[in-house]
Backbone bond lengths (Angstrom), bond angles and torsions (degrees), N, CA, C in turn:
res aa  C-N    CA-C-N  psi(-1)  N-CA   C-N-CA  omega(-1)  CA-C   N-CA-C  phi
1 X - - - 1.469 - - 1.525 109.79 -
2 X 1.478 107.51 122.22 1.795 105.11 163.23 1.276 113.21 -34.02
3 X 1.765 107.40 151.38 1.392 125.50 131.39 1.445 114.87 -57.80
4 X 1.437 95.63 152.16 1.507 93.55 -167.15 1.922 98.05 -127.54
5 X 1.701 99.40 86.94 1.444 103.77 175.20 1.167 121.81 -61.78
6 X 1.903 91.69 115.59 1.695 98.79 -174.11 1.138 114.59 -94.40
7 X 1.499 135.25 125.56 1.031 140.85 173.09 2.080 127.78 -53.41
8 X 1.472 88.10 -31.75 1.848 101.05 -179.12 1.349 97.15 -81.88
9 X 1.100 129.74 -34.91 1.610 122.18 -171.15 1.714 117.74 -56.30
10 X 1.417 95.69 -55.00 1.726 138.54 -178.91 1.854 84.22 -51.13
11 X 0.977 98.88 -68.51 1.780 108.93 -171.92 1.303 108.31 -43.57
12 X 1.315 136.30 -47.16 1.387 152.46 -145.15 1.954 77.37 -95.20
13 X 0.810 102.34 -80.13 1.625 103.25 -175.10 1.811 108.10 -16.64
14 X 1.540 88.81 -65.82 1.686 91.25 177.27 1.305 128.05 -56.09
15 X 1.345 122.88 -34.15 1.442 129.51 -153.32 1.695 80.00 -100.60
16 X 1.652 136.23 -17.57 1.444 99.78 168.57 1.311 128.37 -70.97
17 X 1.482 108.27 -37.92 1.458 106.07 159.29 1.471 132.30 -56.30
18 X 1.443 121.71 -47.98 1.216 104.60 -177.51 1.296 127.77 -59.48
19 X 1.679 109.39 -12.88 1.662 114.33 -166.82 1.990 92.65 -70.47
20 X 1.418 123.53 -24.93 1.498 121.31 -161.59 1.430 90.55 -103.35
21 X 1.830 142.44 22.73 1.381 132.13 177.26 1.713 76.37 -128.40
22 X 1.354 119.25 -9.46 1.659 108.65 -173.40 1.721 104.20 -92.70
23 X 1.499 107.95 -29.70 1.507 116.91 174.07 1.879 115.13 -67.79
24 X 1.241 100.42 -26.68 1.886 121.26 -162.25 1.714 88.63 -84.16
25 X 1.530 125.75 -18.37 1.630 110.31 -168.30 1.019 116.40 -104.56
26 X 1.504 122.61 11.81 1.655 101.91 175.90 1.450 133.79 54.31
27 X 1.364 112.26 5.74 1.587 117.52 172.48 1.572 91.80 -150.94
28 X 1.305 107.40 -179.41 1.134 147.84 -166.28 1.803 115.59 -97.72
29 X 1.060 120.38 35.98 1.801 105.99 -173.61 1.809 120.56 -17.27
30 X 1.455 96.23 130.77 1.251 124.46 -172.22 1.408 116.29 -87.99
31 X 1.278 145.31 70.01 1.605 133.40 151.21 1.752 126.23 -53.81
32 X 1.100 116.06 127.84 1.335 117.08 133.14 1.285 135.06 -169.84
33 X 1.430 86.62 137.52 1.862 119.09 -164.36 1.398 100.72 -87.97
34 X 1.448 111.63 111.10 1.391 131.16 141.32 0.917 144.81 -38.97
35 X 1.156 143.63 116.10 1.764 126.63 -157.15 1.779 93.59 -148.13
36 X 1.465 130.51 133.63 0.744 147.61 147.23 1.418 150.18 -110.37
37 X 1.497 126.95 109.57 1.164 124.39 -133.26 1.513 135.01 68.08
38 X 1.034 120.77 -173.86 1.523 123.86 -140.37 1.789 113.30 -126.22
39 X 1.681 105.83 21.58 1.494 118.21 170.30 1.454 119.98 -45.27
40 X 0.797 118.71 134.72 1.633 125.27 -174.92 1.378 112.13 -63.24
41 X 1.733 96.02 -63.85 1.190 102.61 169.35 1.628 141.55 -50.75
42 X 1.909 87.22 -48.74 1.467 89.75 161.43 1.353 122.18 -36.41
43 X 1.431 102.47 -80.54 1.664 104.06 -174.10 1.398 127.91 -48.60
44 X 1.157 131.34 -25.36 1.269 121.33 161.26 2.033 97.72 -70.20
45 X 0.927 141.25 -81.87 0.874 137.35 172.58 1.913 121.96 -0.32
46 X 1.259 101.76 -37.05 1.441 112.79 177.85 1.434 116.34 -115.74
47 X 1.002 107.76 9.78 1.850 123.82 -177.81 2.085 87.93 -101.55
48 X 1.570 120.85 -53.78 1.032 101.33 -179.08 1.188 117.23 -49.07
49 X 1.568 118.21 -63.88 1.500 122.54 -156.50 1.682 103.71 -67.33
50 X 1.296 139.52 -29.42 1.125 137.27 171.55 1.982 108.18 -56.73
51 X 1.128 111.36 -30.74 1.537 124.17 172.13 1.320 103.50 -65.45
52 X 1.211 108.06 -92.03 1.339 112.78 169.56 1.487 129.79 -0.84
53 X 1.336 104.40 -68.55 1.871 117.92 148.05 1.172 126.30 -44.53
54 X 1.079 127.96 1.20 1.520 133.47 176.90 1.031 108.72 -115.05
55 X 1.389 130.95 -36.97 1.593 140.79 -170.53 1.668 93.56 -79.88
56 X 1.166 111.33 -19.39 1.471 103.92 -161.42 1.840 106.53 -92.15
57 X 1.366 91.27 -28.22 1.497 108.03 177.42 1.297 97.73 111.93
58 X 1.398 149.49 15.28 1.293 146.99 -168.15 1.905 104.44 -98.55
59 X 0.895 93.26 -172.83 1.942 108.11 176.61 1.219 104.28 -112.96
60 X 1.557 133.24 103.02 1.277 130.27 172.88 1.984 95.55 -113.98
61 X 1.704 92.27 119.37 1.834 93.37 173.67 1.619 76.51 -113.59
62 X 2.088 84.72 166.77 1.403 110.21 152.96 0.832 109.65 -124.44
63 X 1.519 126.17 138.70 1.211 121.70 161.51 2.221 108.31 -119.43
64 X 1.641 80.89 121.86 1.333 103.97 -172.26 1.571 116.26 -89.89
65 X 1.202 118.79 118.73 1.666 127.31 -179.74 1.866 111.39 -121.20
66 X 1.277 104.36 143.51 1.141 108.54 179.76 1.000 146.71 -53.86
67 X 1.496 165.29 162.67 1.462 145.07 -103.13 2.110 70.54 -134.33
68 X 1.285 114.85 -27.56 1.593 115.99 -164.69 1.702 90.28 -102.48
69 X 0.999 133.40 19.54 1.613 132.14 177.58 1.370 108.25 -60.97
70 X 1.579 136.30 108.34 1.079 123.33 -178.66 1.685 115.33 -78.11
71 X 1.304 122.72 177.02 1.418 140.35 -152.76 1.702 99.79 -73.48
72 X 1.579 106.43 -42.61 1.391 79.68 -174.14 1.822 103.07 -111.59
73 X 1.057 127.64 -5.55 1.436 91.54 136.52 1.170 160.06 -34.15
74 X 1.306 118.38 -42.07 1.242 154.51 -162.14 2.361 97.76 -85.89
75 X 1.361 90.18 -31.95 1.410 92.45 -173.49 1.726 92.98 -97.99
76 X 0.926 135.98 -13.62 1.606 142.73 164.11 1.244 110.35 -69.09
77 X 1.643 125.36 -39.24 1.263 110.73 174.68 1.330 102.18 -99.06
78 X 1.343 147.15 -9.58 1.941 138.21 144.98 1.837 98.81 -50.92
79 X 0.798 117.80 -54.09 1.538 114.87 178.33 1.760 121.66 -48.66
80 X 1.261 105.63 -51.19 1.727 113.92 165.99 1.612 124.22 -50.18
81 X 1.649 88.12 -45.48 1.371 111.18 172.74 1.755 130.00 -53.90
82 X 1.801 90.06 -44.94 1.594 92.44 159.78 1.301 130.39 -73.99
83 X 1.080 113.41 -30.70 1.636 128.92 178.73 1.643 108.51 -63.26
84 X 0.906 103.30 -41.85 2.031 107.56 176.30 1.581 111.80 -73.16
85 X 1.325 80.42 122.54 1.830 103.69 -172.38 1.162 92.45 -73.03
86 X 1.442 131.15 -28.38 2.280 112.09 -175.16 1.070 95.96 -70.22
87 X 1.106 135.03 -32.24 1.494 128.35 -134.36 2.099 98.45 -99.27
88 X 1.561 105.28 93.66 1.742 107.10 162.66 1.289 145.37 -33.05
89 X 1.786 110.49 -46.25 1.212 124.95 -150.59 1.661 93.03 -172.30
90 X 1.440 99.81 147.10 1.633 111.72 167.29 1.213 112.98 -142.60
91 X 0.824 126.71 136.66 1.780 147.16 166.52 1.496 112.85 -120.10
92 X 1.365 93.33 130.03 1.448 122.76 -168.57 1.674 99.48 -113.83
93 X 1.342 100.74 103.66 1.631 117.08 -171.07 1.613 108.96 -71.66
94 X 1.767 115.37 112.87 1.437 127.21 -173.40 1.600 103.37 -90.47
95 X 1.679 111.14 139.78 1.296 116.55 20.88 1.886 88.26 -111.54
96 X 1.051 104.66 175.36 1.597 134.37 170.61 1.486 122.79 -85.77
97 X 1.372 110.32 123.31 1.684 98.99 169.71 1.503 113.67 -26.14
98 X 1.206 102.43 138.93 1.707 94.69 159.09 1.341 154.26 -96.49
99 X 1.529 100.28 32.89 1.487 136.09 137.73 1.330 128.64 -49.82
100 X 1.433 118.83 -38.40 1.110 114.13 -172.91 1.797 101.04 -122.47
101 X 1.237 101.18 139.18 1.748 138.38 172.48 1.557 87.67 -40.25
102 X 1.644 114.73 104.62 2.020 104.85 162.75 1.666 112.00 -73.27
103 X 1.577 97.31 -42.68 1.867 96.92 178.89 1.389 99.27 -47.02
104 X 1.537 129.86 -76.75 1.454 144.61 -167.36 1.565 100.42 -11.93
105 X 1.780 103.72 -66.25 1.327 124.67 -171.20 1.406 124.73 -35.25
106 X 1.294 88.86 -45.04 1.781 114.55 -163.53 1.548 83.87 -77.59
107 X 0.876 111.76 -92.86 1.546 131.94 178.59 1.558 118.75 1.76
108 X 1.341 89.65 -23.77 2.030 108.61 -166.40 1.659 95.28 -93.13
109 X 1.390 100.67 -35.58 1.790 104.89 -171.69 2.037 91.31 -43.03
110 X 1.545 76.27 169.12 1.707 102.43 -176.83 2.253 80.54 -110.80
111 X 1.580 89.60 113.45 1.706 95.92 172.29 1.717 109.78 -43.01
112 X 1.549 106.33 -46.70 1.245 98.83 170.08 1.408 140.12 -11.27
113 X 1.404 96.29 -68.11 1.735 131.60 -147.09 1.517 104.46 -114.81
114 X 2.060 116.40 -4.59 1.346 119.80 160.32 1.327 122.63 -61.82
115 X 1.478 120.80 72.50 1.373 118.20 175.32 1.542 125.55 -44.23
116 X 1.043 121.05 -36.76 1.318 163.08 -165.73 1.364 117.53 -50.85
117 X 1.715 84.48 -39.83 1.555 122.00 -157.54 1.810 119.70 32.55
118 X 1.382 117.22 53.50 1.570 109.91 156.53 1.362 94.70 -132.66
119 X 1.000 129.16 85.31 1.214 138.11 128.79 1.873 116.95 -103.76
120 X 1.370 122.89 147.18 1.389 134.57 -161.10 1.768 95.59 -35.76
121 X 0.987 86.24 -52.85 2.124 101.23 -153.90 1.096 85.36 -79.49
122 X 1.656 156.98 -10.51 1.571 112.63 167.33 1.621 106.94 -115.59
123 X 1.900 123.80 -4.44 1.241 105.39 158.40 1.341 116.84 -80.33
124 X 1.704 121.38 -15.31 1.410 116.65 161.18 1.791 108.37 -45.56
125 X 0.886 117.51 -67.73 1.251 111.70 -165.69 1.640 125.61 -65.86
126 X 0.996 94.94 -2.96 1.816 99.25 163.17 1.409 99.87 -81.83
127 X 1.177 135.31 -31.33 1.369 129.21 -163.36 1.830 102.38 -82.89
128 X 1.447 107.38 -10.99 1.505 103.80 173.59 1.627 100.24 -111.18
129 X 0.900 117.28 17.00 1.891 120.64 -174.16 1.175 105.89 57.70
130 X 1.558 136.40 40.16 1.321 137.50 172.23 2.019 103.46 -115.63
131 X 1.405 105.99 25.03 1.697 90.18 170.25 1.328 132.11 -39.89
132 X 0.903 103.75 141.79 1.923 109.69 178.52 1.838 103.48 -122.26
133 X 1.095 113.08 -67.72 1.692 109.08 176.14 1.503 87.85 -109.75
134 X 1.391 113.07 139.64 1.391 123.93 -165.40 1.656 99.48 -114.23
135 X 1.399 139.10 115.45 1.568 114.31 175.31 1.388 117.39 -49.22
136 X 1.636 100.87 150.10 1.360 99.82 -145.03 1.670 119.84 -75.01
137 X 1.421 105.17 -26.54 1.707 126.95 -172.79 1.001 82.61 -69.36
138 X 1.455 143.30 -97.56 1.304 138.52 168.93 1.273 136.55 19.42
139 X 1.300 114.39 -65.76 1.244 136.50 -172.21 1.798 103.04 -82.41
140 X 1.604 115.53 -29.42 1.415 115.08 -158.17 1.812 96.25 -92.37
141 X 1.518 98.01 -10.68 1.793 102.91 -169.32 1.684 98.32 -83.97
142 X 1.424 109.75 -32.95 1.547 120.75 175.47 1.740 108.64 -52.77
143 X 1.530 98.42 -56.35 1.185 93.90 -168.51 1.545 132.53 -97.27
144 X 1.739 104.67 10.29 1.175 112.81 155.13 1.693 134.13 -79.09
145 X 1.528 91.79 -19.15 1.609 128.24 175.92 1.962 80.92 -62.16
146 X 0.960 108.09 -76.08 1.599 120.82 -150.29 2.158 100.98 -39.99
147 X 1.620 80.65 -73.09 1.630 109.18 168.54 2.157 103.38 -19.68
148 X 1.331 107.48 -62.16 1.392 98.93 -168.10 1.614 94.50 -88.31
149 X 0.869 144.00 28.10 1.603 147.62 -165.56 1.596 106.96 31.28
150 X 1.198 138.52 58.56 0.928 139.64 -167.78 1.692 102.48 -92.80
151 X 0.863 129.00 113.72 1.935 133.25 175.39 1.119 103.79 -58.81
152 X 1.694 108.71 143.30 1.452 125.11 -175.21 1.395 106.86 -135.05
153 X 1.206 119.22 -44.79 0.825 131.75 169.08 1.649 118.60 -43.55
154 X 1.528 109.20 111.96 1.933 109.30 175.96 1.193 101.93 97.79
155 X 1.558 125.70 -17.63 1.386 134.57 -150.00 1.353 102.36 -78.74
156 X 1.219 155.17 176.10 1.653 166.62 68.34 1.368 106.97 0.50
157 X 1.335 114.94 101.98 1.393 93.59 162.82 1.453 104.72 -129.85
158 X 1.617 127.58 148.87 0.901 136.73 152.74 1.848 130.94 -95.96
159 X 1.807 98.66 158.34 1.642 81.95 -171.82 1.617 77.57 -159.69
160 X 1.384 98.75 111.30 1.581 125.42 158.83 1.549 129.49 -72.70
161 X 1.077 108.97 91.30 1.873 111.25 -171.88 1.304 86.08 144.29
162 X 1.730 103.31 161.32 2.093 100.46 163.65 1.865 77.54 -158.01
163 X 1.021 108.54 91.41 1.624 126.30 162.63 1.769 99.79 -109.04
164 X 1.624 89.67 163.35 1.650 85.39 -170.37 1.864 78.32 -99.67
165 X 0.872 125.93 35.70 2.139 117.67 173.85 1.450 89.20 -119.54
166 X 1.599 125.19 -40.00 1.719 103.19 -158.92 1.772 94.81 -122.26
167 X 1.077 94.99 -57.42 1.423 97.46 -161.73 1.596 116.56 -79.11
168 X 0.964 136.46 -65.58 1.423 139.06 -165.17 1.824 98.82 -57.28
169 X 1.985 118.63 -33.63 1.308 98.58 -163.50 1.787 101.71 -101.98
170 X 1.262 110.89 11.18 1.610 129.88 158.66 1.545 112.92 -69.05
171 X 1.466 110.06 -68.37 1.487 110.88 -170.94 1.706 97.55 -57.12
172 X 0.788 118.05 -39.14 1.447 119.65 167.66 1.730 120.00 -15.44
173 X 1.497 82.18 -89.01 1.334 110.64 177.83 1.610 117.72 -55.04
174 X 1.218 130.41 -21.99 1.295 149.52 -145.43 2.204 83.98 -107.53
175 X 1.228 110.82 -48.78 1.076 118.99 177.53 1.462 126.10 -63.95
176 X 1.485 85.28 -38.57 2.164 95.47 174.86 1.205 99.29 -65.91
177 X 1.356 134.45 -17.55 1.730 140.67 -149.88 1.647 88.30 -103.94
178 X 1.386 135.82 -35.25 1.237 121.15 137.18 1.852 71.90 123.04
179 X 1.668 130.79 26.70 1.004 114.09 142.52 1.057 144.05 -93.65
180 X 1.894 158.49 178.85 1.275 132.63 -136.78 1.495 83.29 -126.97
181 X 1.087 116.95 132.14 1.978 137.65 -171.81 1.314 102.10 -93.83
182 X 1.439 103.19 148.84 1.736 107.87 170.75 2.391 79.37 -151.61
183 X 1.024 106.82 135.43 1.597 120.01 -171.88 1.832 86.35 -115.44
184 X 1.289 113.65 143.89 1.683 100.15 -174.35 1.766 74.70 -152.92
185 X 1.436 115.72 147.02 1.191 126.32 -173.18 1.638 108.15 -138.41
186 X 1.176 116.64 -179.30 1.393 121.70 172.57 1.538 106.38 -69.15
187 X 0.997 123.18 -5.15 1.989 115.64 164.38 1.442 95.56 -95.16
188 X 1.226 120.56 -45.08 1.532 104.91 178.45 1.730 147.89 11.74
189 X 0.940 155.82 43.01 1.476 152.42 -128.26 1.728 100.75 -63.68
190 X 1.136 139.55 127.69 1.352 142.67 152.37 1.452 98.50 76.81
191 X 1.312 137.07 54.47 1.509 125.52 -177.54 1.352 105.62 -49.20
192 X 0.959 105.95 -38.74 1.997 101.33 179.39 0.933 124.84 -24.93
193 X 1.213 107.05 -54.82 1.892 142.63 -159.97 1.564 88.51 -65.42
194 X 0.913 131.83 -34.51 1.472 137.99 -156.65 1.089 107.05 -92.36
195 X 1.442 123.68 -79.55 1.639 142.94 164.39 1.602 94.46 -32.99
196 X 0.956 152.58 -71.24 1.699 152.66 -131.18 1.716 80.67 -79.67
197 X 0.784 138.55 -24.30 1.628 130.31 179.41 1.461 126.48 -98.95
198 X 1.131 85.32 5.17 2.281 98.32 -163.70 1.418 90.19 -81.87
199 X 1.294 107.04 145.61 1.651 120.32 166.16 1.615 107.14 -96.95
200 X 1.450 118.87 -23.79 1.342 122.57 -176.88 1.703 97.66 -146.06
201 X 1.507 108.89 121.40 1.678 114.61 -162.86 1.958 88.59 -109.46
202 X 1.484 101.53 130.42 1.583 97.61 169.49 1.446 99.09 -130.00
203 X 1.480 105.40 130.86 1.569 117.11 -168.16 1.465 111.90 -128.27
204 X 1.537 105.42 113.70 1.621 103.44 -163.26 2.022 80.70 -165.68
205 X 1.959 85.25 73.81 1.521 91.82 175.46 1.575 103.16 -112.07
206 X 1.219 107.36 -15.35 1.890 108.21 -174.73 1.551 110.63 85.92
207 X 1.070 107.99 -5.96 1.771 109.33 170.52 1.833 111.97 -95.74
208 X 1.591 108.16 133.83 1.482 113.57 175.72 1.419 99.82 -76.23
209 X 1.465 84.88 125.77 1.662 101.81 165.86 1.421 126.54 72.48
210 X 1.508 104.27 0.75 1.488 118.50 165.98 1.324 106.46 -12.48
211 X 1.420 133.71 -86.69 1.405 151.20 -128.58 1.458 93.49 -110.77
212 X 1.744 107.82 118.75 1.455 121.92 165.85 0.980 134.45 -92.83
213 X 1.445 140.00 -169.42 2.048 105.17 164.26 1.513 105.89 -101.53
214 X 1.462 120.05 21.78 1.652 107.76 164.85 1.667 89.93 -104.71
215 X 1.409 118.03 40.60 1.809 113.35 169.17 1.720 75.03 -102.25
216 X 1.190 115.83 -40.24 1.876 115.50 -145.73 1.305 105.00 -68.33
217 X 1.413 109.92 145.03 1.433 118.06 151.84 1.626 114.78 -64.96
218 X 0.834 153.22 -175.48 1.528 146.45 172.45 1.428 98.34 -108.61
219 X 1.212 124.24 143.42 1.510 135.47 -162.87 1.338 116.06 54.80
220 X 1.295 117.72 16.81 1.745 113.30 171.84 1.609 122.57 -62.48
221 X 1.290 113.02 171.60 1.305 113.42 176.95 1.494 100.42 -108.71
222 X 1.552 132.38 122.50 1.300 135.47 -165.85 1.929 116.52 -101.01
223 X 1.124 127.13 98.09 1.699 102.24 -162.99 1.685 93.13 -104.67
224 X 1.125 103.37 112.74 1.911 95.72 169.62 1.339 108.26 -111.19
225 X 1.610 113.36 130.80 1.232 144.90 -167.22 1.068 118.36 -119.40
226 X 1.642 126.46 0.53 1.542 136.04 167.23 2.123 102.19 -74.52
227 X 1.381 91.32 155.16 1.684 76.99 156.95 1.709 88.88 -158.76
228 X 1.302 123.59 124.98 1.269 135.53 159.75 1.549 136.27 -114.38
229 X 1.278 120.58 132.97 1.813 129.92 175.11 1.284 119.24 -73.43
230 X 1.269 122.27 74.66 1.304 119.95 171.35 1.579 131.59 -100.82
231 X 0.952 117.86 -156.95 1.908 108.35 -158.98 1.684 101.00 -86.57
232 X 1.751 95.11 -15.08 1.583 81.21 165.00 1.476 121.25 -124.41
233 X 1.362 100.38 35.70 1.624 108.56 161.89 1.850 98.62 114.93
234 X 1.199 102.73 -152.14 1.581 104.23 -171.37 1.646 119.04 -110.44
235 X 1.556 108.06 117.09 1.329 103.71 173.81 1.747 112.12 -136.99
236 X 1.289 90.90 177.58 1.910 86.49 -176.48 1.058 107.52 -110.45
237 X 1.761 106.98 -146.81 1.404 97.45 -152.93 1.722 106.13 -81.87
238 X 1.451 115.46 -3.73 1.801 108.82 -173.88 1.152 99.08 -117.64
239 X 1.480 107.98 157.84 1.579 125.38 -167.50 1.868 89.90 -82.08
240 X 1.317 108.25 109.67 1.370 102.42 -167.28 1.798 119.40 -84.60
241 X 1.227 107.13 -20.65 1.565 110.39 178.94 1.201 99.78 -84.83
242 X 1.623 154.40 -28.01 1.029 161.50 174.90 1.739 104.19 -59.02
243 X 0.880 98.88 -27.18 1.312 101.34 -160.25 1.780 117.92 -120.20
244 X 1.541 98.73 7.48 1.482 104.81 -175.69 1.454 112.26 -58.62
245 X 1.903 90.04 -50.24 1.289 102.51 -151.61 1.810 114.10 -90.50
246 X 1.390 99.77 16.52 1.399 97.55 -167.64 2.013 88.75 -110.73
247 X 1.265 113.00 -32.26 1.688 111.46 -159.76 1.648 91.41 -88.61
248 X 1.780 109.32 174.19 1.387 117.96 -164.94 1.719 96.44 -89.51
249 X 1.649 103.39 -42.87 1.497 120.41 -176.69 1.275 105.13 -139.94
250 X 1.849 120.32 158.66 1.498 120.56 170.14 1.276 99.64 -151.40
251 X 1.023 120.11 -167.20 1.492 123.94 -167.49 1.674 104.08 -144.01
252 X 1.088 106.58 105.59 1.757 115.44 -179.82 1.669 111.57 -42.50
253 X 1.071 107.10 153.79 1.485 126.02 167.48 1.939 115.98 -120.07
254 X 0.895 110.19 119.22 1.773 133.97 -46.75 1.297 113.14 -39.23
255 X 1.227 103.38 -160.86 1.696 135.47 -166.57 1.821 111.02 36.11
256 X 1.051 89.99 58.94 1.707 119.91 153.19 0.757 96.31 -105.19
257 X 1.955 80.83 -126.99 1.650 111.04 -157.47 1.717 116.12 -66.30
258 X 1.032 121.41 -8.38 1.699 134.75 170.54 1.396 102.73 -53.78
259 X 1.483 121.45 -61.02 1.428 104.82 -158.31 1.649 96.56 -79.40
260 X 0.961 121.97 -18.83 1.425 133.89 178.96 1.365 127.38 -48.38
261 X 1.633 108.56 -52.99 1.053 117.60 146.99 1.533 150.02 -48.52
262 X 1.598 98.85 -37.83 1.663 111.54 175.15 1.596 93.34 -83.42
263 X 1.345 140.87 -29.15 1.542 131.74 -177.31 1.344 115.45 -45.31
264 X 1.977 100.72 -50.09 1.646 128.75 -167.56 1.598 108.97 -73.04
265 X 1.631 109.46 -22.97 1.328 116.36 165.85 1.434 135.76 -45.95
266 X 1.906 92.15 -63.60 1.633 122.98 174.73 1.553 87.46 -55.97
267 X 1.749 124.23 -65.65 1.166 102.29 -153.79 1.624 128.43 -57.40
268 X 1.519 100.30 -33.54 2.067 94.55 163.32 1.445 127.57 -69.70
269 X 1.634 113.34 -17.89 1.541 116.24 -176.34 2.094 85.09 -62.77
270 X 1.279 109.76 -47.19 1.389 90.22 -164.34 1.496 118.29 -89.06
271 X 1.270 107.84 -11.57 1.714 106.09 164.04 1.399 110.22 -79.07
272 X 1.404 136.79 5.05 0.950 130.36 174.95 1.637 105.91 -108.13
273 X 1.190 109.34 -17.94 1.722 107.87 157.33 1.103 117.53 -72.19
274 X 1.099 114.27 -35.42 1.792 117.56 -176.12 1.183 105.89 -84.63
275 X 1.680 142.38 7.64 1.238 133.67 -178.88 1.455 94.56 -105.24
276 X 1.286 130.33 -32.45 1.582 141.67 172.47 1.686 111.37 -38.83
């Protein structure tokens, strides 16, 4: 039977330290998450991490704009945003009407204050091993890997999806770790063929239940990064009981990679205070 990589545990780990790098700064870390329009998901989505910031002792604002917010407004108030010395870090809550330009958006951020980290200049710099804000799923899949000591190094790893949020800045990272990448996408030919060989499987395709356990190698490491609401509640992207008993470790849907992500959040809102 898998390990069952818990995402809240991993979290708790992080947030004890950061609370004693949050005591060491002499200020207050600054969030604020942008949200445009009236997504469901979004907003719960940005209601956590604004919580989160509070529990932590930090400043989490929202600032909420309308579902009809045009493009360059929207870059007038990212613009204000950089200019304000309180203000740490900004996150620009995905996805965006599709009226407005998301690259453009990003693009406007102050690299600084890209908590987020996809803006050009800080996924550039993972690609030279100089990260500064690391995206956050990314970064939280690294360090849940680490947390259970799971080896990467020499490893096979696969990573299904190539988004510049999960996939493209994962295989990345998975690579600095000095394991050997295979990126497999919806053109992909035979993903099987691929997955059946992975020593560490990362699945962040947006389809429920994509991944079966005749995808698995037997003793693989499974990371699912989908999370979907369906009629029988919430699952990600791999058929997860199918697949308990065949992988070494996996990562639940939820309470994985979710809390994982908002951990990797807090942790740049406050490395980005401490770079100030």
């Amino acid at each position: 039977m898998a390990i069952i990589l818990d995402g809240k545990t991993v979290a708790a780990s992080v947030y004890q330290k950061l609370l004693l790098d949050i005591s060491l700064l002499g200020k207050i870390p600054k969030l604020v998450v942008v949200l445009v329009g009236e997504d469901g998901a979004s907003q719960t989505y940005v209601k956590m991490k604004t919580r989160k910031c509070l529990e932590l002792g930090l400043s989490g604002e929202t600032l909420m704009l309308s579902a009809d917010t045009t493009e360059e407004v929207l870059l007038q108030k990212i613009a204000e945003l950089n200019q304000d010395p309180e203000v740490d870090g900004i996150l620009v809550q995905l996805p965006l009407p599709r009226s407005i330009n998301r690259l453009k958006v990003i693009r406007s951020l102050d690299p600084m204050k890209d908590v987020d980290g996809l803006h050009p200049d800080n996924l550039g710099r993972i690609l030279q091993g100089d990260g500064r804000y690391i995206p956050c799923t990314p970064q939280g899949i690294i360090e849940m890997l680490h947390f259970y000591k799971i080896p990467i190094a020499g490893k096979k790893a696969v990573v299904i999806g190539r988004s510049e949020i999960v996939g493209k800045p994962i295989a990345q990272l998975l690579l600095a770790q000095d394991a050997t990448v295979t990126i497999c996408h919806s053109k992909t030919q035979d993903i099987r063929a691929h997955t059946r060989s992975a020593d560490i499987l990362v699945v962040a395709a947006g389809k429920p239940k994509l991944v079966q356990a005749d995808w698995i190698k037997p003793g693989a490491v499974v990371i699912d990064v989908g999370i979907h609401r369906t009629d029988g509640g919430i699952v990600g992207d791999v058929d997860f009981e199918s697949i308990l008993p065949v992988a070494s470790a996996i990562s639940p849907v939820p309470g994985g990679v979710g809390p994982m992500t908002i951990a990797m959040l807090m942790r740049n809102v406050v490395l980005a205070a401490s770079l100030k």
